[in-house]
MIDOZA-739661 format. One line per field, with one value per residue (C-alpha): x, y, z. Coordinates in steps of 0.001 Angstrom, whole numbers. Example, Ala and Ser with C-alpha at 12.3 -4.5 7.8 and 13.67 -1.06 7.14 Angstrom:
2
xx: (12300; 13670)
yy: (-4500; -1060)
zz: (7800; 7140)
//
This chain:
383
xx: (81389; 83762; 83808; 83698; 84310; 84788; 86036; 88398; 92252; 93918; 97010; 99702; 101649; 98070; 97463; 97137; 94544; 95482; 94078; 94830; 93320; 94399; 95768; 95631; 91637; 92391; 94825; 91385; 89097; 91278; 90118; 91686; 89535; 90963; 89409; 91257; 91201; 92039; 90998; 95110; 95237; 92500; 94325; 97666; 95789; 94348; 96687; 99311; 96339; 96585; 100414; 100026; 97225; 99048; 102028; 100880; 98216; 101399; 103248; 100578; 99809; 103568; 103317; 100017; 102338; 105434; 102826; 101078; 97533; 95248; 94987; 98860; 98996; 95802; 97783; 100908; 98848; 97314; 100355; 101299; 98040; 99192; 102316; 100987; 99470; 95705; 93452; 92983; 88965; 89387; 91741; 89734; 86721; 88469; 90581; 87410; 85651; 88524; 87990; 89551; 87262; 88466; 85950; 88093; 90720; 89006; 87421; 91197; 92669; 89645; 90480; 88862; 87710; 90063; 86870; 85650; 84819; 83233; 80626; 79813; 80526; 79048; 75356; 75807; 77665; 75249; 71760; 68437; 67997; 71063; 70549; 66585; 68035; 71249; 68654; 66248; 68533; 70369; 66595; 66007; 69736; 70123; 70360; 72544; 74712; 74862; 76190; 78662; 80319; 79853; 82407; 84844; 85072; 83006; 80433; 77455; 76784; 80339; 79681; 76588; 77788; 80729; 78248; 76369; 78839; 80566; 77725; 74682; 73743; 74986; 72720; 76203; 78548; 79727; 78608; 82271; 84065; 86698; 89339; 88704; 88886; 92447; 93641; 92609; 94185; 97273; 97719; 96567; 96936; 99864; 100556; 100961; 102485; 100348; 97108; 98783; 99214; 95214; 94118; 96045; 94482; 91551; 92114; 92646; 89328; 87421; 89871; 88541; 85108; 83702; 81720; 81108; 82624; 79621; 78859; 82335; 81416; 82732; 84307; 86254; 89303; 88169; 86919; 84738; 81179; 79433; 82186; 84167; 87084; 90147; 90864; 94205; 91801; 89184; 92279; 93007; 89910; 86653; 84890; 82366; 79800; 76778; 78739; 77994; 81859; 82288; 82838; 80741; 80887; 78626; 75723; 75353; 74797; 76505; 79706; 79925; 79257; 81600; 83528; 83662; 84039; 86941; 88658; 88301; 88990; 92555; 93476; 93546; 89970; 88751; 85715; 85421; 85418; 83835; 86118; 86031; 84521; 83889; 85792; 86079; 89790; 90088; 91141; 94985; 94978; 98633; 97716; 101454; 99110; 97176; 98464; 99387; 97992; 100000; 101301; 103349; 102310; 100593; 103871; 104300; 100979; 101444; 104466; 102412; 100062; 101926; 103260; 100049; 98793; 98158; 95323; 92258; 93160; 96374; 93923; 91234; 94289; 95365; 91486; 89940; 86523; 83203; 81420; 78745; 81357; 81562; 84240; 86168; 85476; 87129; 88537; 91989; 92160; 94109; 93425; 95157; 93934; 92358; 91226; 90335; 90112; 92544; 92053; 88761; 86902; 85633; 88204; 87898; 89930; 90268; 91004; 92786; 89966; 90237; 93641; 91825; 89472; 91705; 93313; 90425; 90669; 93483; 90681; 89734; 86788; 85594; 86704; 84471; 81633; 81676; 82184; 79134; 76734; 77580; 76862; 73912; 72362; 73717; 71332; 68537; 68945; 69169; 65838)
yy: (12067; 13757; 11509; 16026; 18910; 14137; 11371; 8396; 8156; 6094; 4311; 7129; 4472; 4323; 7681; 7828; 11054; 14148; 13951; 15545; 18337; 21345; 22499; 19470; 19195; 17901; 14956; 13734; 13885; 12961; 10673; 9071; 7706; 7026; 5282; 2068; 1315; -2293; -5957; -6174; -2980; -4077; -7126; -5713; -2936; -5917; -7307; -4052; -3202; -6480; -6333; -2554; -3134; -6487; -4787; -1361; -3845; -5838; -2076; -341; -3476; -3463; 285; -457; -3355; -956; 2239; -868; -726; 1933; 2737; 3067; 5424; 7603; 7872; 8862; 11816; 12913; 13616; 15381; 17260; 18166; 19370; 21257; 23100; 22454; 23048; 19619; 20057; 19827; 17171; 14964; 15619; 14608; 11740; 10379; 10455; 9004; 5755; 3736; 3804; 760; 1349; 4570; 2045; -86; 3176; 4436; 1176; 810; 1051; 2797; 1408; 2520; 2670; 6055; 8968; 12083; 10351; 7944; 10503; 13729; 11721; 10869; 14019; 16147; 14456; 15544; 15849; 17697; 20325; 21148; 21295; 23451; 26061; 25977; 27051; 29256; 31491; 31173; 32382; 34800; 37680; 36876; 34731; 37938; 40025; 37415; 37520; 41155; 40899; 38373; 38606; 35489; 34235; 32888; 30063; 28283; 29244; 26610; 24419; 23402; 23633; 20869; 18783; 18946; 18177; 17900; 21647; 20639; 17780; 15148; 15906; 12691; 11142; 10548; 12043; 14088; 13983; 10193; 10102; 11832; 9921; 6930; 7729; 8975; 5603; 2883; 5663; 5984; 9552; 9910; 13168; 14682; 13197; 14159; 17566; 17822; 16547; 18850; 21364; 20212; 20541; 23861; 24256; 22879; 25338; 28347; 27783; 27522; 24212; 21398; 18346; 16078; 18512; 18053; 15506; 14813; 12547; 9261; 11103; 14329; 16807; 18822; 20564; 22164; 23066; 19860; 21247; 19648; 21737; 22858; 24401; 25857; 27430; 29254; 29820; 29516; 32704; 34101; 34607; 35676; 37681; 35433; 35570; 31787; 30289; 26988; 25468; 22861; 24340; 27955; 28020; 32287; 30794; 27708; 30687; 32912; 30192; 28766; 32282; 32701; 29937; 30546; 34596; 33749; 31313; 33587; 33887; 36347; 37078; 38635; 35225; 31895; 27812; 27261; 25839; 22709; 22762; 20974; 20549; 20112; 16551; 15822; 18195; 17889; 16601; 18060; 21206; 19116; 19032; 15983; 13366; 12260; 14992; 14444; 17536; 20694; 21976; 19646; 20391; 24005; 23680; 21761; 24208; 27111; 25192; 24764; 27930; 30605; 33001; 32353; 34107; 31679; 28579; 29745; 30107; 26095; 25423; 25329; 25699; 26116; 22778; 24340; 24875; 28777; 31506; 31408; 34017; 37831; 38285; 39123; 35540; 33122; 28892; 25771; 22807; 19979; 16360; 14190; 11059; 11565; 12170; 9918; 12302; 15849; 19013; 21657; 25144; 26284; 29580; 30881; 30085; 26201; 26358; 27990; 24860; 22686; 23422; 22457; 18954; 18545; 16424; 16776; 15270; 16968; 20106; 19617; 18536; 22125; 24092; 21968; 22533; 26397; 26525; 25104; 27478; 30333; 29121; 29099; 32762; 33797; 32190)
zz: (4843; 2067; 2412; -83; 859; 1404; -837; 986; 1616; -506; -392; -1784; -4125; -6370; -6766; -10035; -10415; -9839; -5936; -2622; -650; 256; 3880; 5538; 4956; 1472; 2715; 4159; 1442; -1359; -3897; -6425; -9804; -13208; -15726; -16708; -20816; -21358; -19326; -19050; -17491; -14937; -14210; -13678; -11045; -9393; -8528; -7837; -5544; -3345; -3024; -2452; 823; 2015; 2237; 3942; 6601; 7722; 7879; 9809; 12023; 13045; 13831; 16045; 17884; 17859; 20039; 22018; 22821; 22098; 25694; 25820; 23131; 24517; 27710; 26193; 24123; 27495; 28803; 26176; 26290; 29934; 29271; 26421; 28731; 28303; 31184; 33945; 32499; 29020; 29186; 31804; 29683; 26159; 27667; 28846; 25761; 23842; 22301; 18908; 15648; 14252; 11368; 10539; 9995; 7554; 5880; 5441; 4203; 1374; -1844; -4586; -7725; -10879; -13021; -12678; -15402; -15402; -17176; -14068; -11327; -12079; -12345; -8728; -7156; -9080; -8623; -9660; -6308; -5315; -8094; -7188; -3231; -4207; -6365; -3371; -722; -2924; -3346; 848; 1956; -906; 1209; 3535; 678; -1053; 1487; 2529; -1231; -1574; 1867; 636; -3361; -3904; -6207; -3648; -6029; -5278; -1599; -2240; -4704; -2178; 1350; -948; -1739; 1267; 3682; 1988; 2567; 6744; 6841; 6434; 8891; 10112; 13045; 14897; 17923; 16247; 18664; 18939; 14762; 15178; 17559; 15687; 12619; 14518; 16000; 13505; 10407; 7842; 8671; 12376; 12765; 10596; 12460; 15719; 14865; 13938; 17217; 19011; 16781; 17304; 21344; 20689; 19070; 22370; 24862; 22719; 23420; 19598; 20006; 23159; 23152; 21993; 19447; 17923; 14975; 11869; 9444; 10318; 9199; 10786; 8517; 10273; 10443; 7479; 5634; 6116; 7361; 8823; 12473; 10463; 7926; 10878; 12266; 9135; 7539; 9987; 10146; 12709; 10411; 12595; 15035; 17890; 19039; 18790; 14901; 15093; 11680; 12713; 13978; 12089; 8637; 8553; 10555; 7557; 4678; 5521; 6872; 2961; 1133; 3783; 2628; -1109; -603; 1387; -1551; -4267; -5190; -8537; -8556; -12223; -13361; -13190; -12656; -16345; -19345; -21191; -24505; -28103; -29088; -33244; -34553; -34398; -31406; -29512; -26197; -24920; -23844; -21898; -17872; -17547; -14602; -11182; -10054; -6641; -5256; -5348; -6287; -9035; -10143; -10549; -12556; -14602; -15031; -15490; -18975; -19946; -19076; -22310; -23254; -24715; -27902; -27998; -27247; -30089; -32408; -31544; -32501; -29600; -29752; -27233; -27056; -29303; -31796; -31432; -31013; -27346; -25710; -26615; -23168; -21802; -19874; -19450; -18585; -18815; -20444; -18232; -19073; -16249; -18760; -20966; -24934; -24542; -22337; -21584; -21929; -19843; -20061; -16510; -15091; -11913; -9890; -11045; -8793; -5588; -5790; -6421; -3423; -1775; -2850; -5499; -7698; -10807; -10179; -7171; -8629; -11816; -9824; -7663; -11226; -12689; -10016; -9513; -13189; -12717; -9856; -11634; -14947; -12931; -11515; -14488; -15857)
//
């Protein structure tokens, strides 16, 4: 997939949106799009961009030399695996599975284009075809979406809006070996340990008993199943929707559900109210209030945040407006302001829940795109 719930890794020193995801599942379906104002400015990106991948090829070439062969490094995992204390069977069967993606490699040394807006991306994340699909499956699983986030606090439409996105409503999953994607990336990747650390996760996954072997597919950096999650995030969030004892996020549509509302409950989820809302902000607006772009971190981010945060009462006051030009709505909240492009594009006031999805994937995009299309399937349960 995703890649969202996957979007591509990108080379860290050209992050220049406010990207990432969340719990290890995010650091795999980053993306990272900003729109770029001037022909200089293209130019000068160009050409940061080549110096940027020549430089990390040669580095992550040397580190292939530095491990040795694939096979060398495979062997040296099994051991660990061994030691570890993973049964003879799991190990023999994984080990002999195990094989290098080398178009994981290429997917994770791509870079993106710098010429994205909301304008360009929503059209394609949220399709024609994608909405009618997203309002259809919301009707057919409404009972059991509704007792789902009755149990975990959630609004069913973001349950759908991010099964969607994620995996095309479980119809995108990927079509690669997970543990061979880990150990891929763990070898050839920029970010070893972290890799390392997944695919001993995702080991764990197999010993428990929740899905077989070939049925273990997902993205070529390992995001997993219906709900795209990293084994990191399957370890801390994956429910057992249908009660079957085994949470199999690929194959049942309850275990990816619950498995979703889990994920969103755990990380702070309110639901009394909705992501946000697009805004109008009054001419010679001070864009200070705006968070500002490039944030290091989540961490960062949220200290960000927290200085843009204020009430709605406080925004309406600064001349904030609805984008019909109304009143802001009379209610004891409180939401930062948000603007993907800058002073040239949309404006969004986000709430609390705007920071539970953006742990998901630290994008502003992505985010947008999940708050857009629940929007959506709630207008047309309401017609």
């Amino acid at each position: 997939m995703k890649l969202t719930q996957i979007a591509v890794f990108v080379l860290s020193s050209l992050l220049v949106a406010c990207t990432s995801t969340v719990s290890g599942q995010a650091q795999a379906k980053a993306e990272a799009v900003k729109a770029v104002p001037t022909a200089q400015a293209k130019k000068q990106a160009k050409a940061a961009t080549a110096v940027a991948t020549s430089t990390a090829q040669a580095a992550s070439s040397q580190t292939a030399v530095n491990k040795g062969s694939f096979e060398h490094y495979a062997a040296s995992l099994k051991r660990e695996a061994l030691q570890k204390g993973y049964s003879k069977a799991l190990v023999k069967e994984v080990f002999a599975s195990l094989k290098h993606y080398q178009s994981a490699v290429v997917a994770d040394k791509k870079q993106p284009e710098f010429t994205e807006t909301l304008d360009t991306y929503l059209p394609k994340r949220i399709s024609k075809q994608r909405i009618a699909l997203a309002r259809k499956y919301y009707k057919e699983h409404k009972q059991e979406l509704d007792v789902i986030g009755q149990k975990y606090g959630v609004q069913p439409r973001f349950i759908v809006a991010l099964w969607g996105l994620e995996s095309s409503f479980g119809k995108i999953m990927g079509n690669y070996s997970v543990p061979s994607a880990l150990a891929t990336m763990a070898y050839d990747g920029r970010r070893e340990a972290f890799f390392k650390t997944e695919f001993f996760l995702a080991l764990d996954i197999l010993q428990q008993g929740h899905v077989k072997l070939a049925d273990m597919k997902g993205s070529w950096a390992g995001a997993m199943g219906q709900s795209q999650f990293m084994p990191s995030a399957f370890m801390s969030y994956a429910q057992d929707g249908d009660g079957d004892g085994h949470i199999n996020i690929w194959q049942s549509r309850s275990d990816a559900f619950a498995s979703i509302a889990n994920y969103l409950k755990t990380r702070g989820w309110d639901n009394s109210q909705t992501w946000g809302r697009e805004v109008k902000v009054p001419k010679n607006f001070d864009f200070s209030y705006v968070i500002p772009k490039g944030s290091k971190d989540r961490t960062q981010w949220l200290e960000w945040w927290a200085k843009s945060e204020r009430s709605l009462a406080a925004w309406q006051n600064l001349g904030v407006r609805t984008t019909e030009g109304k009143a802001l709505p009379a209610r004891d909240l409180k939401a930062a302001l948000v603007m993907p492009d800058d002073e040239h594009g949309r404006v969004y006031l986000a709430y609390s829940n705007y920071q539970t999805l953006m742990h998901w994937n630290r994008s502003y995009y992505f985010v947008t795109s999940v708050g857009y299309l629940a929007d959506l399937i709630a207008a047309e349960d309401k017609a």
